[in-house]
N, C-alpha and C positions, 0 to 999 in steps of 0.2 A: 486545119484552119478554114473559116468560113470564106468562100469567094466572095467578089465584088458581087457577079448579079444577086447572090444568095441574099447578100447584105441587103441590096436593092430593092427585092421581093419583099423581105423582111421590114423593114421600114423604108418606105414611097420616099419619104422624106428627104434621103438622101441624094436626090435627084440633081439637087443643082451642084452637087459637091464634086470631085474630078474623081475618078479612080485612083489617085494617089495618095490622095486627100482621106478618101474611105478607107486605104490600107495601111493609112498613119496610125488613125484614131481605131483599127482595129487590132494591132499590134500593140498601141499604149493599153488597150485594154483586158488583152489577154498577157500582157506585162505586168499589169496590176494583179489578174485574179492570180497570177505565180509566187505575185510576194505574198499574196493574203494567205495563200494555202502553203508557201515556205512557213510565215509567220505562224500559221495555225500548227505544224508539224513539229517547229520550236517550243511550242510552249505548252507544258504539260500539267497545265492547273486549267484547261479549254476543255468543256464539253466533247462531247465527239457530234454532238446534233449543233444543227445550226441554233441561232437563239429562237425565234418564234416555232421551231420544231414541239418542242416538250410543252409549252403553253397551248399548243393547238391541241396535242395530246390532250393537256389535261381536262382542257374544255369539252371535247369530245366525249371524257370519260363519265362527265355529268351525267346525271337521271334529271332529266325535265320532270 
């Protein structure tokens, strides 16, 4: 998990917030990315690429 200064470096912004405060909202959201990636492990009609993955591809694969 990422530390407070990390976080701090990472975005200034969090400056006026308490160190507790950063360790809330960084744990709800590495909580979050655990359901998203349980959810994605559940369900087996899901890509295995993210979605703008394979449209990046295919744009790429264009001849200008």
């Amino acid at each position: 998990m990422l530390a407070v200064e990390k976080l701090r470096k990472i975005d200034p912004d969090l400056t006026h917030l308490s160190n507790d405060e950063i360790l809330e909202v960084r744990d709800a959201l590495y909580d979050l990315g655990q359901l998203m990636f349980d959810d994605w492990l559940e369900n087996e009609v899901v890509s295995k690429y993210p979605v703008r993955v394979l449209q990046r591809l295919k744009e790429g694969n264009k001849i200008k």
